[in-house]
KEMI-142162 format. One record per residue (C-alpha): x, y, z; residue number from 1. Coordinates in Angstrom, 1 decimal, m for minus. Layout:
X,Y,Z,NUM;
...
This chain:
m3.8,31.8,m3.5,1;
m7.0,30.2,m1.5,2;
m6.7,27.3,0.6,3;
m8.0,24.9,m1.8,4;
m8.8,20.8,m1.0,5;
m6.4,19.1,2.1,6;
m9.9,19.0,4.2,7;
m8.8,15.3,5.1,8;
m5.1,16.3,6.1,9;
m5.9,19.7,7.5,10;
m8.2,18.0,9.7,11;
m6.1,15.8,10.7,12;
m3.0,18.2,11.7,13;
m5.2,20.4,13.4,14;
m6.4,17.7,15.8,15;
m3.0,16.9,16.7,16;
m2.2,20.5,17.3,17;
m5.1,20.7,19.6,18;
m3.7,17.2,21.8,19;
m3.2,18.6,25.1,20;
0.8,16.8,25.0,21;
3.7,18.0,23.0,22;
4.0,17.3,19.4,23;
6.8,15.8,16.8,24;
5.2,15.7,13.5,25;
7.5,14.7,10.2,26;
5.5,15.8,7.2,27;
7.1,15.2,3.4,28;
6.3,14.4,m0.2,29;
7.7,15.9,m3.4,30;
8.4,19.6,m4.8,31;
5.3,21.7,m5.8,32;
2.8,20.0,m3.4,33;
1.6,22.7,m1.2,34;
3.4,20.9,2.1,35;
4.1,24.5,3.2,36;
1.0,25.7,3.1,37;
m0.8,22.8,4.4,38;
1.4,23.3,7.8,39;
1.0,27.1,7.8,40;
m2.6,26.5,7.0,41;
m2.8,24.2,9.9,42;
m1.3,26.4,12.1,43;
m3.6,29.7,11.6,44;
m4.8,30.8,14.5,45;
m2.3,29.7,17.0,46;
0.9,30.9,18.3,47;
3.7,29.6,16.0,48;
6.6,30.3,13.9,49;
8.0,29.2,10.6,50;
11.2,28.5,9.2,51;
12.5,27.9,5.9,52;
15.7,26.6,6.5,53;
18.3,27.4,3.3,54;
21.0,25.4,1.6,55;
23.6,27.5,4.0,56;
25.7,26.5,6.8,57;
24.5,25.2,10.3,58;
25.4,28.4,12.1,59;
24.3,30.7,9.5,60;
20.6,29.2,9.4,61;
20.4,28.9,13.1,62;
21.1,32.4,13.3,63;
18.5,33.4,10.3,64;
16.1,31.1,12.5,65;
16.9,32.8,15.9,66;
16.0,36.2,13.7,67;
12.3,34.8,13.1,68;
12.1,33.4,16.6,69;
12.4,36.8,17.1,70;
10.0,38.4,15.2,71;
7.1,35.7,16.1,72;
7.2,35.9,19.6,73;
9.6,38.9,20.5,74;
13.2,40.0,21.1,75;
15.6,38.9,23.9,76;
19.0,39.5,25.1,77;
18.9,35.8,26.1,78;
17.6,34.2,22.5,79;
20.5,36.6,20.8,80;
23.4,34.9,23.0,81;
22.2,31.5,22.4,82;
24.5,29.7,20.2,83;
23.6,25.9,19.5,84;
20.2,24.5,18.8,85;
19.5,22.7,21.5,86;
19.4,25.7,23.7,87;
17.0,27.3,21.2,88;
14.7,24.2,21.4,89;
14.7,24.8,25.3,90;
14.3,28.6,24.6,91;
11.3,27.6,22.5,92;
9.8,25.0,25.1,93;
10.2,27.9,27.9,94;
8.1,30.0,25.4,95;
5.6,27.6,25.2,96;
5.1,28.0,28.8,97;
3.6,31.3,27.4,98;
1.7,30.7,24.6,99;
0.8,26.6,25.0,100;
1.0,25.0,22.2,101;
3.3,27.0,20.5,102;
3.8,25.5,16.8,103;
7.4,25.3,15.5,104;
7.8,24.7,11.7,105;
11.0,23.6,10.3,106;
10.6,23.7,6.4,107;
13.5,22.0,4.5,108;
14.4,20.0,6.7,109;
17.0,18.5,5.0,110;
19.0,21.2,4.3,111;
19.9,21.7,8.1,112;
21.0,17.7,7.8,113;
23.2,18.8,5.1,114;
25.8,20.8,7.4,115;
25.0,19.1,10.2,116;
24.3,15.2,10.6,117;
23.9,15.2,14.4,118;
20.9,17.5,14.3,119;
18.5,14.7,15.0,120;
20.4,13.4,18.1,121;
20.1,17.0,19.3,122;
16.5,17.1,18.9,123;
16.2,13.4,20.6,124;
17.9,14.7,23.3,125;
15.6,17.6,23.9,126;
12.7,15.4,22.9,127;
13.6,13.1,26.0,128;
14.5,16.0,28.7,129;
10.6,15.9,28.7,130;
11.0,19.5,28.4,131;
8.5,20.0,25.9,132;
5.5,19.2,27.7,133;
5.3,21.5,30.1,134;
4.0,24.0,27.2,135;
3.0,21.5,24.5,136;
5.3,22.3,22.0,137;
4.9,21.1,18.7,138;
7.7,20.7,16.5,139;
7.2,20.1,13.0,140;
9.8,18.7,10.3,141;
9.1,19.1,6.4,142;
11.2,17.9,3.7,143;
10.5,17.3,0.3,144;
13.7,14.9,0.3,145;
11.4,12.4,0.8,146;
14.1,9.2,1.5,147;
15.7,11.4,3.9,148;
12.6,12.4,6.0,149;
11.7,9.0,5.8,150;
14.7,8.1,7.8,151;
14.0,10.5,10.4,152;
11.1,7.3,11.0,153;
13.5,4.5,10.3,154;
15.2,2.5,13.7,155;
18.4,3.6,12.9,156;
17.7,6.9,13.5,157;
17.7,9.0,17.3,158;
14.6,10.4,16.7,159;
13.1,6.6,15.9,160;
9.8,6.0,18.1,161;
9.4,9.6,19.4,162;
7.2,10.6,15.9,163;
3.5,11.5,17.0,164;
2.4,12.3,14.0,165;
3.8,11.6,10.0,166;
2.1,12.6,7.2,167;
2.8,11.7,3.3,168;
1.3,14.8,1.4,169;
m0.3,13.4,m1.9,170;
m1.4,15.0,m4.9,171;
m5.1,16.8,m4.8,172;
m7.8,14.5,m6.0,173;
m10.0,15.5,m9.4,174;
m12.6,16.7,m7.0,175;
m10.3,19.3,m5.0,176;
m8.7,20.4,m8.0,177;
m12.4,21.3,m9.4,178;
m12.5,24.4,m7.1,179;
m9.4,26.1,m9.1,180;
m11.7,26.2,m12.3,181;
m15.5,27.3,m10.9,182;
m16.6,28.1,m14.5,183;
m15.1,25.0,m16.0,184;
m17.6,22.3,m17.2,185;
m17.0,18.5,m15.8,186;
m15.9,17.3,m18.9,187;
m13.1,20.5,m19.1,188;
m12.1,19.8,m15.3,189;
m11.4,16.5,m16.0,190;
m9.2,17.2,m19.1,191;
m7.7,20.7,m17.5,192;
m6.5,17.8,m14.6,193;
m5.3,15.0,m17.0,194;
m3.3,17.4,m18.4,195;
m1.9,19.4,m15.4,196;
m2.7,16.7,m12.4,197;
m3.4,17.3,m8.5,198;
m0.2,19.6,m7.6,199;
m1.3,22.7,m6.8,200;
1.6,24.7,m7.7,201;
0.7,23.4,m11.2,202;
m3.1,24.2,m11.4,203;
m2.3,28.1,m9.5,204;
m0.5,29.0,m12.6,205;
m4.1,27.9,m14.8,206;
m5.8,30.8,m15.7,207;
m9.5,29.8,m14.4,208;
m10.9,32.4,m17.0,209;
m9.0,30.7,m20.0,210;
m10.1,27.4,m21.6,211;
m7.5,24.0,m21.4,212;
m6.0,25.0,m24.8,213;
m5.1,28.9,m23.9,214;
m3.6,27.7,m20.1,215;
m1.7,25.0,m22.1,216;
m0.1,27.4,m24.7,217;
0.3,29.7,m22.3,218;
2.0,27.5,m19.7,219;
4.0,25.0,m21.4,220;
3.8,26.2,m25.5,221;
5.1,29.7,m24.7,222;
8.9,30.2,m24.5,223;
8.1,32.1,m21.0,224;
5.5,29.8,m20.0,225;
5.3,29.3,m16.2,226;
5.9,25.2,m17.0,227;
7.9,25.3,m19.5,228;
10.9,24.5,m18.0,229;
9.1,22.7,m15.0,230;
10.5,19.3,m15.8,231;
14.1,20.7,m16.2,232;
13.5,22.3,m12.4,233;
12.4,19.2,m10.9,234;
15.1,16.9,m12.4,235;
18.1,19.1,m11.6,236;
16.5,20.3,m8.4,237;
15.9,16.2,m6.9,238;
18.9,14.1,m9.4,239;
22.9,14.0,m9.5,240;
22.4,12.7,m13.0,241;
19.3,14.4,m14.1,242;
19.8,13.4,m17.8,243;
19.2,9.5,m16.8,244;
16.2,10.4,m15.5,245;
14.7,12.7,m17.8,246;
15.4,9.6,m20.3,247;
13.7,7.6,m18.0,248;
10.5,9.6,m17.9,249;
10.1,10.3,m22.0,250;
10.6,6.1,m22.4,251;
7.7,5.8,m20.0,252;
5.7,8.8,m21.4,253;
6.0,6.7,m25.0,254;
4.4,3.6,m23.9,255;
7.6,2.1,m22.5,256;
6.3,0.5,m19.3,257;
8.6,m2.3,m17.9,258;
13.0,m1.9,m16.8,259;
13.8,m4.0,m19.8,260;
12.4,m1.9,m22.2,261;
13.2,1.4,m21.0,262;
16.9,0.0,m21.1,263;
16.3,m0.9,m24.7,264;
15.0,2.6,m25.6,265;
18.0,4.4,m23.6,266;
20.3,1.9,m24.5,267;
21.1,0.6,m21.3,268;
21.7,m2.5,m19.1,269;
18.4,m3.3,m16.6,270;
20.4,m4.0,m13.8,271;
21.7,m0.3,m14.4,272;
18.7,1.4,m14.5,273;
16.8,m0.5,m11.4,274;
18.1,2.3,m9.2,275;
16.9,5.2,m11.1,276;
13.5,3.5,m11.5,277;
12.9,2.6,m8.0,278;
14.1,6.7,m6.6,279;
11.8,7.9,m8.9,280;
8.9,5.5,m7.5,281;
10.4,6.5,m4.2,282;
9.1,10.3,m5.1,283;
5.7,9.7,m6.5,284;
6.9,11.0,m10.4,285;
6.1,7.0,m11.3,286;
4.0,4.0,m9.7,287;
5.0,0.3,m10.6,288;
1.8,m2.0,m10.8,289;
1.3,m5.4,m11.1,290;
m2.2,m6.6,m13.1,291;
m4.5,m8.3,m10.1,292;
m5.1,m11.3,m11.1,293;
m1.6,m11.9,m11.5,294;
0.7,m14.8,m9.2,295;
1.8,m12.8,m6.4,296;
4.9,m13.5,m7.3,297;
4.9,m12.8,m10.9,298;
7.2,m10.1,m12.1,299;
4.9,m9.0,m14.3,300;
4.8,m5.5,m13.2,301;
4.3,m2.0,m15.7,302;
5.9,1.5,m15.0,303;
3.3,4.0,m15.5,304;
4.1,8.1,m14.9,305;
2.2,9.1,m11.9,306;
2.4,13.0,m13.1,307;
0.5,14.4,m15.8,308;
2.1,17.2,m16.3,309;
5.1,15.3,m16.9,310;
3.2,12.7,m18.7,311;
1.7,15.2,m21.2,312;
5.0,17.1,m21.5,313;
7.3,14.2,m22.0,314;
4.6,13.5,m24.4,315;
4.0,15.9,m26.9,316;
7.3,18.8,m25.8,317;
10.8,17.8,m26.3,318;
10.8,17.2,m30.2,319;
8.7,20.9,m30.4,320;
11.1,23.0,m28.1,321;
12.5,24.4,m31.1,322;
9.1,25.9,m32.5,323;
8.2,26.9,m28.9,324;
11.0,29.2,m28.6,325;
10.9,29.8,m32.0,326;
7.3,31.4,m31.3,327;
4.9,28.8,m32.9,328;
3.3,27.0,m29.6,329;
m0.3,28.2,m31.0,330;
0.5,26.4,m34.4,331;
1.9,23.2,m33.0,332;
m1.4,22.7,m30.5,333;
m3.4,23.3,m33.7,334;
m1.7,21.4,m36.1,335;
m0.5,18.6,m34.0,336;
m1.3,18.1,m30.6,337;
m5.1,18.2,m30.5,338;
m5.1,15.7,m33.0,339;
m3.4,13.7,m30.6,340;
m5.3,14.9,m26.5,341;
m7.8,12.0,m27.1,342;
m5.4,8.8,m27.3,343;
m3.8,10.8,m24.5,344;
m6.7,11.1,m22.9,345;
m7.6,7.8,m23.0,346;
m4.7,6.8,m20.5,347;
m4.9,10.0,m18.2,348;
m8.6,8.7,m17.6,349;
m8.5,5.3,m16.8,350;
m6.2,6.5,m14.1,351;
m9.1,9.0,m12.7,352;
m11.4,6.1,m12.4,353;
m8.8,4.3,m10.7,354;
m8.4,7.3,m8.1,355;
m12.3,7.8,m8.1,356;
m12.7,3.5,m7.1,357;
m10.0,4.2,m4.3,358;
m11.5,7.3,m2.7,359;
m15.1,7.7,m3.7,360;
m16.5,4.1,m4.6,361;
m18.8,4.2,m1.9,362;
m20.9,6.0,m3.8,363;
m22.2,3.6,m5.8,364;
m22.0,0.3,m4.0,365;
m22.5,1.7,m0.6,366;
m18.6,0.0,0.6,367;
m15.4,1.7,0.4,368;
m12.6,0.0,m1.8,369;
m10.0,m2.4,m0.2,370;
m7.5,m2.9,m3.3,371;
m7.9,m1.1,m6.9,372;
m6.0,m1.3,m9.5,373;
m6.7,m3.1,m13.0,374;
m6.0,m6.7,m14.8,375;
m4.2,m7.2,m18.0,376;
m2.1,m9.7,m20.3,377;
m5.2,m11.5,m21.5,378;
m5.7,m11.9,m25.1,379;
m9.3,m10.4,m24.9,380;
m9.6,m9.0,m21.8,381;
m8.1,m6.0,m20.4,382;
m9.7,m4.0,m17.6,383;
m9.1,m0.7,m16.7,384;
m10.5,m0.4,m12.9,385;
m10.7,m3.6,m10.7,386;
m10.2,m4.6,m7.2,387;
m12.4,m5.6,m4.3,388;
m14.4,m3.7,m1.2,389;
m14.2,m3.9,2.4,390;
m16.7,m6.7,2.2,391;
m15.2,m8.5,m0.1,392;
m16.8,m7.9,m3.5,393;
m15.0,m7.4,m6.5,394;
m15.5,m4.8,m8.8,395;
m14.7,m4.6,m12.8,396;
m14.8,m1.2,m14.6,397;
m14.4,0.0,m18.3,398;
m13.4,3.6,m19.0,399;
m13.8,5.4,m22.1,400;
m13.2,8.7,m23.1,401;
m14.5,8.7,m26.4,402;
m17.7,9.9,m28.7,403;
m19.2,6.5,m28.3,404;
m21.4,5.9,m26.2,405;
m21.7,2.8,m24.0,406;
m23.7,m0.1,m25.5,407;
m25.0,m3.3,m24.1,408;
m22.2,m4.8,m26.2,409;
m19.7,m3.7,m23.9,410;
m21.6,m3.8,m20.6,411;
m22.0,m7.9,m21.5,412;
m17.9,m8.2,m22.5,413;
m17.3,m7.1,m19.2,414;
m19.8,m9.0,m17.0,415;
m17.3,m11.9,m18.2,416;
m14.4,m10.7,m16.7,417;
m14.7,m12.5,m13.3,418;
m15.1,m16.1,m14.9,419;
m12.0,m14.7,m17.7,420;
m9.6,m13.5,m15.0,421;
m10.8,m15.5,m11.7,422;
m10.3,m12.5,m10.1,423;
m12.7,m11.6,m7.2,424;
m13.1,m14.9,m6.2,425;
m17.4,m16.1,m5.7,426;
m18.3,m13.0,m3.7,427;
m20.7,m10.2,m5.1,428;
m19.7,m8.4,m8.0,429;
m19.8,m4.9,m9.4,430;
m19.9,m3.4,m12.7,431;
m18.8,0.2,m13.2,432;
m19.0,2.3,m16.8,433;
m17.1,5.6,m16.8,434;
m18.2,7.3,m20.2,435;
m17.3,10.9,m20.9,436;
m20.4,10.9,m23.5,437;
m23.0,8.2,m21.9,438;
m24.7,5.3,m22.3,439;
m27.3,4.1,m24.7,440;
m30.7,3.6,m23.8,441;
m30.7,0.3,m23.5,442;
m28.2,0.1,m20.5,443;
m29.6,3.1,m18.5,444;
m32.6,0.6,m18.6,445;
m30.6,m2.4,m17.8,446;
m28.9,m0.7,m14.8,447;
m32.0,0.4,m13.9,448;
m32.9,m3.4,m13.1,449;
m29.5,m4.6,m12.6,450;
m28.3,m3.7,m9.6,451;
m24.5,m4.4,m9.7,452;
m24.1,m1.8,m12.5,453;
m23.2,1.2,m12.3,454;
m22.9,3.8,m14.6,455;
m20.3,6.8,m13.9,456;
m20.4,10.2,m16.1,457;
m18.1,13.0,m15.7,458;
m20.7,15.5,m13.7,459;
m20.7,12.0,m11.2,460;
m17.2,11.7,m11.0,461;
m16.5,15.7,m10.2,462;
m19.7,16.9,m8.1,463;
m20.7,13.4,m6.3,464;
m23.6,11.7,m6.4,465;
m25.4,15.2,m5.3,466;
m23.7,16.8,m8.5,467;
m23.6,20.5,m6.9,468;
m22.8,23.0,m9.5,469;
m21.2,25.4,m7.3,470;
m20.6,28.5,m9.5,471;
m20.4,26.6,m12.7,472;
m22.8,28.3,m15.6,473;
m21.0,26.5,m18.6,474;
m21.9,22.8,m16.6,475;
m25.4,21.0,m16.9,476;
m28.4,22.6,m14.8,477;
């Protein structure tokens, strides 16, 4: 598979590889996001070697790592009689001597924790011999248990202020994702990713040369679909009690979106279920939001999945396993569950626009975003995107994916949502329409006077504002 998107975090590792000091970088985030090949990505070109530690004992993988020490950067009668790993790390830093800035990857981290808790007070101890530097070494830690390579940062821990670097790796935007389908149309990117989301182990399996409903019966409506069973994997490979959490996600993925009434739907206490809620926040599957213009201590707050594959599969899968395996995944997407992609839809893209305010609202008002997310609880007013810029200006956005186009009707509901909501305070405000079909005549006109509209299609929110069509014949011309 290509390198696809990362430009931001590529960039970033790379310059710290290039720092003429020695490195300690602690990189995580959850299963399937392409951490691995981020760091190996980063590390082309330069001297390094890679380990993938395994759920094994502390002897056996320092012996399996000694073995690719070996093969990276050569044999030796001295590396073959070394026996703990802090005399490897001081092998390694010799090595360095040799080939500066020498790049040491230890994948899985936490799976050398596992057999052996004093690891990091090893490494701190070869971290403060200095011994390092005299080659630049950089050491790199990666763990998708995120909670434990978060502790690696925390004070408790030996290796606590010695960090250079940490790096949270984050799901691929809309716009990175685009490059996996070059033929696909805007509008078919944008439902091919609120279907499958930003993890790229997820949008590999897509066949680019297949429309969204042949990758989806292929991948999740076949009984050997790639992501069938994807769900299943992630539960049993992150949870102790996977089931609670798998009951967790489907009461969310059915409009269940606060503690006390996932506790109804599972028939459970809300003190009981607190813990599974926040690990699962903790890993990125779900995001708990509060509406803006709420009391900053209100505890008003909504659950809402952060994973669409999971989203869509919690969705529309458990109830139909039996006709999957049963051979009749083309029949239930044509009988069932395109009837139901638009109300899914809907959902899936208010949350694009909500990722397009926070990384590419510039755009249109010429300032980045400071806060976005969306207001709610009103009787007659909801809004899907809101939140303010660097300069203070607030912004209010509507996002339909629907047939109808935008009318003047709707752009004048929404230019009351600042007096409604007394969100955003007296400072400048923006209007934002994300349409998958357009807008009626009569507000390209008004926008065209109106300066804090702005209207949003989906060819805007893929390409940019320059809207390159980079190998795309099915898009506009």
């Amino acid at each position: 598979m290509d390198f696809v998107g990362r430009e931001r975090e590529l960039a970033l590792l790379k310059a710290e590889f290039d720092l003429s000091r020695p490195s300690l970088v602690i990189a995580y985030g959850r299963r399937r996001i392409g951490k691995s090949w981020l760091l190996k990505q980063a590390a082309d070109g330069r001297p390094s070697i890679y380990f993938q530690a395994t759920i094994a004992s502390s002897a056996q993988n320092l012996e399996t790592f000694k073995a690719v020490v070996a093969l990276a950067i050569g044999q030796s009668k001295l590396l073959a009689g070394l026996g703990t790993w802090e005399s490897v790390l001081h092998y390694l830093a010799d090595a360095a001597e040799k080939q500066p800035g020498l790049v040491v990857t230890f994948d899985e981290f936490p799976y050398l924790l596992a057999d052996d808790k004093s690891l990091p007070s090893v490494l701190q101890r070869f971290w403060d011999t200095g011994a390092a530097a005299s080659g630049n070494l950089k050491l790199v830690l990666c763990g998708s248990a995120i909670s434990q390579m978060e502790d690696l940062l925390a004070e408790k821990n030996p290796l606590y202020g010695r960090k250079t670097m940490s790096i949270d790796v984050k799901q691929l935007s809309l716009r990175e994702a685009a490059e996996f389908f070059p033929d696909y149309s805007a509008e078919e990117i944008i439902e091919t990713y609120a279907v499958f989301g930003g993890v790229p182990h997820y949008l590999a399996q897509c066949d680019p040369s297949k429309d969204l409903r042949g990758n989806i019966i292929d991948l999740l409506l076949t009984e050997t679909g790639g992501l069938v069973n994807e769900p299943e994997f992630l539960m049993r490979s992150e949870f102790e009690k996977p089931q609670t959490y798998a009951a967790i996600l489907a009461a969310i993925a059915d409009g269940c979106d606060s503690t006390g009434t996932i506790a109804d739907r599972i028939k459970g206490k809300t003190s009981d279920i607190s813990p599974y809620v926040a690990r699962l926040i903790r890993l990125d599957l779900i995001t708990s939001e509060k509406s803006l213009d709420a009391d900053e201590k209100g505890r008003n707050r909504r659950l809402l999945l952060n994973d669409q594959l999971l989203a869509f599969w919690y969705r529309f899968l458990p109830r139909y396993l039996g006709a999957i395996n049963s051979g009749h995944g083309e029949k239930l997407f044509d009988s069932i569950i395109v009837h139901a992609l638009p109300e899914f839809m809907g959902g899936a893209f208010e949350k694009i626009c909500r990722d397009h305010a926070r990384l590419h609202l510039e755009e249109q008002t010429g300032v980045p975003a400071a806060e976005v997310g969306s207001i709610w609880g009103h009787s007659d007013m909801d809004v899907d995107v809101a939140g303010t810029l660097l300069n203070g200006d607030a912004f209010f956005g509507e996002a339909k994916w629907r047939s109808r186009r935008v009318d003047m009707a709707m752009v004048e509901k929404l230019k009351q949502a600042p007096e409604k909501s007394g969100y955003g305070g007296t400072y400048g405000h923006h209007f934002l329409f994300f349409s998958k079909t357009g807008f009626k005549e009569e507000v390209q006109q008004f926008a065209g006077v109106d300066a804090s509209v702005h209207l949003i299609d989906p060819e805007l929110l893929v390409y940019g504002p320059d809207r390159r069509y980079r190998h795309n014949p099915r898009g506009p011309k």
